[in-house]
C-alpha positions as CSV (number, residue, x, y, z in Angstrom):
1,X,-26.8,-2.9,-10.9
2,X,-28.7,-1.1,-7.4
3,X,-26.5,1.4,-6.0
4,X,-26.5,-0.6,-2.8
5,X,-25.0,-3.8,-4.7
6,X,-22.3,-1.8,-6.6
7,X,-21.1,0.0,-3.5
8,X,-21.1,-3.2,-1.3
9,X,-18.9,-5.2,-4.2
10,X,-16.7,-2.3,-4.4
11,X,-15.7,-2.4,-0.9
12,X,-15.4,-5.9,-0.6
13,X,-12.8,-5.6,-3.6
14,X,-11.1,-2.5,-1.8
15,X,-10.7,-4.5,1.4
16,X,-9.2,-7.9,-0.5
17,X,-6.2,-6.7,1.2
18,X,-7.1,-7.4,5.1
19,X,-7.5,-11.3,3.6
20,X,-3.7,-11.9,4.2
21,X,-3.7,-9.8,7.2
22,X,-6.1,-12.2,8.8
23,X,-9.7,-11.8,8.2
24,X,-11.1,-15.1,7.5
25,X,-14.7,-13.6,6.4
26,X,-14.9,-10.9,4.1
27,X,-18.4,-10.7,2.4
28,X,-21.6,-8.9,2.1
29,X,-23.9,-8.4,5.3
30,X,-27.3,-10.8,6.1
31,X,-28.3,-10.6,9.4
32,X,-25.0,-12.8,10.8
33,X,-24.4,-10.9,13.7
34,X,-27.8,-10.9,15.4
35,X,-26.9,-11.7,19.2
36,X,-30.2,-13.0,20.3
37,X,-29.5,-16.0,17.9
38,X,-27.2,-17.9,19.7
39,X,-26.8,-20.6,16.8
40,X,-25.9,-17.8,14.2
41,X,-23.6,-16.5,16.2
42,X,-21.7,-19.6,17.2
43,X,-21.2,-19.8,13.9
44,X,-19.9,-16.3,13.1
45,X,-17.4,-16.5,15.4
46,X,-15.7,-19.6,13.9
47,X,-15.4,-17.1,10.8
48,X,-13.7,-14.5,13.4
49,X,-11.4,-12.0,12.5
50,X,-14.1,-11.0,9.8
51,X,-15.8,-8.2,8.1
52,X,-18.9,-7.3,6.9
53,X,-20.4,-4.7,4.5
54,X,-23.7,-3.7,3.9
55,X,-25.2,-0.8,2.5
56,X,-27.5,1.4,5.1
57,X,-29.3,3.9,3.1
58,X,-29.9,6.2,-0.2
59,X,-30.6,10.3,0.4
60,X,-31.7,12.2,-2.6
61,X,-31.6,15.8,-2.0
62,X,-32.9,17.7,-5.1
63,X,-30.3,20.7,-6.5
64,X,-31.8,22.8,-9.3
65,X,-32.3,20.6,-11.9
66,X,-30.3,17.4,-10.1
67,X,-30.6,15.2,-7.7
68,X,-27.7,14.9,-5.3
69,X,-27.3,11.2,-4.1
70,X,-25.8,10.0,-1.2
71,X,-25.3,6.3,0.0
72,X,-24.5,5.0,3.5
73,X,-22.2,1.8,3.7
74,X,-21.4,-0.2,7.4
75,X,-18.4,-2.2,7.8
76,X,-19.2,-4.6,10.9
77,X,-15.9,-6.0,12.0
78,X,-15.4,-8.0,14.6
79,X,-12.6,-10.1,16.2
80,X,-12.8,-13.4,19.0
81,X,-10.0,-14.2,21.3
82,X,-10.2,-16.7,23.8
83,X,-7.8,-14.1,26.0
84,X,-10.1,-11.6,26.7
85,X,-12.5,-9.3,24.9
86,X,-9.6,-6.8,25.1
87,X,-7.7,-9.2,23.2
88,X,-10.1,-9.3,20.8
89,X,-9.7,-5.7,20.6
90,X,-5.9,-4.7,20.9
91,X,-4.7,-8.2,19.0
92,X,-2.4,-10.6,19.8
93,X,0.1,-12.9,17.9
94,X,-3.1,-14.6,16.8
95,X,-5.2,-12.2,15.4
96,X,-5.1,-8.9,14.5
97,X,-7.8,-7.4,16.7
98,X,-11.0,-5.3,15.9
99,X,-8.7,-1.7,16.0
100,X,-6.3,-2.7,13.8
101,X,-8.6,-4.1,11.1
102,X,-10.5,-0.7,11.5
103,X,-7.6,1.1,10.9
104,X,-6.7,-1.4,8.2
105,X,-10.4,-0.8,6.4
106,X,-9.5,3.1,6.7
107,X,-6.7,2.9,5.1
108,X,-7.8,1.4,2.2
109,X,-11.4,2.9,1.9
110,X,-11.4,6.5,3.7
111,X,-11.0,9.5,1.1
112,X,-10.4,6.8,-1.7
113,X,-12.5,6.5,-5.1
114,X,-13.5,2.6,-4.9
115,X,-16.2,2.8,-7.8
116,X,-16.9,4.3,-10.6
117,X,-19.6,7.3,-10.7
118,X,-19.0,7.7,-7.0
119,X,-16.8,10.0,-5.2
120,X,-14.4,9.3,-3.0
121,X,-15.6,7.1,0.4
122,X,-15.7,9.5,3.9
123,X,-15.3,7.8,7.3
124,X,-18.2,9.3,9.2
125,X,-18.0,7.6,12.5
126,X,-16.6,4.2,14.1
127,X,-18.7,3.0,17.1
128,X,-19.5,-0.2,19.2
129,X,-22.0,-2.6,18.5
130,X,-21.5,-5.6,21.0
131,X,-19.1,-6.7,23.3
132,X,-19.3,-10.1,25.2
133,X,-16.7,-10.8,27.7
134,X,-18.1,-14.2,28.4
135,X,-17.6,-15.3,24.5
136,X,-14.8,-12.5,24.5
137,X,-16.3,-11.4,21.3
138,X,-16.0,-7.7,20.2
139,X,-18.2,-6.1,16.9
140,X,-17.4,-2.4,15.7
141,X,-19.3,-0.6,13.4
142,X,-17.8,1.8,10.6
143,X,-19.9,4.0,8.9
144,X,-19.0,5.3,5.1
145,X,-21.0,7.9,3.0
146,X,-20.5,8.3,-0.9
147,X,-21.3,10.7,-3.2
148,X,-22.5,10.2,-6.7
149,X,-20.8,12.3,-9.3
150,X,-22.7,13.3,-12.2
């Protein structure tokens, strides 16, 4: 199995959790938030609070007689609320919001060991990727690095 695949699987398992807290999409990234595609994004947001992971990127850096190996993971999450895009953000009764399912996914994944041969996962930054307040949709991005332990 690629790096990429076994990292992605082991943070969808790590983030099973969030499914009872509300997240009605949990799955692997392919292209489903691209905002110039209105169609595709209509029908993201019916799978709204949601989460997505997809691997960004392999570094080899060589050590002596090793390679060191890091890979880049990015959690998109994003959150709808007919409110207001700070809705979508903060939460409501309905739905949890885009903060607290960050917070949620760093709980579970930040400084934890999710897979095997891997260190543990390091929250390197959290940062916006869209926010419409005409379809009150908001999208985070998380980005995770590993380590591979030899």
């Amino acid at each position: 199995m690629h790096e990429f695949e076994e990292l992605e699987q082991a943070a969808l398992t790590a983030l099973q959790p969030l499914a009872s807290e509300g997240v009605k999409t949990l799955e692997v990234y392919a292209g489903q938030a691209e905002a110039d595609d209105i169609e595709e994004l209509a029908r993201m947001t019916a799978a709204f609070p949601c989460i997505y992971v997809v691997a960004t990127g392999l570094v080899l850096e060589a050590k002596n007689r090793f390679d060191e190996e890091d890979v880049g993971l990015m959690l998109i999450v994003g959150d709808r609320n007919m409110r207001s895009t700070d809705a979508a953000r903060r939460g409501d009764s309905k739905s949890p919001g885009v903060y607290e399912l960050l917070a949620g996914a760093r709980d579970l994944l930040h400084r934890k060991k999710i897979a095997s041969g891997w260190g543990i996962a390091i929250l390197e930054n959290t940062s916006v990727l869209f926010i419409s307040s005409k379809k009150r949709i908001c999208l985070y991005a998380a980005h995770y690095r590993f380590r591979a332990v030899k």
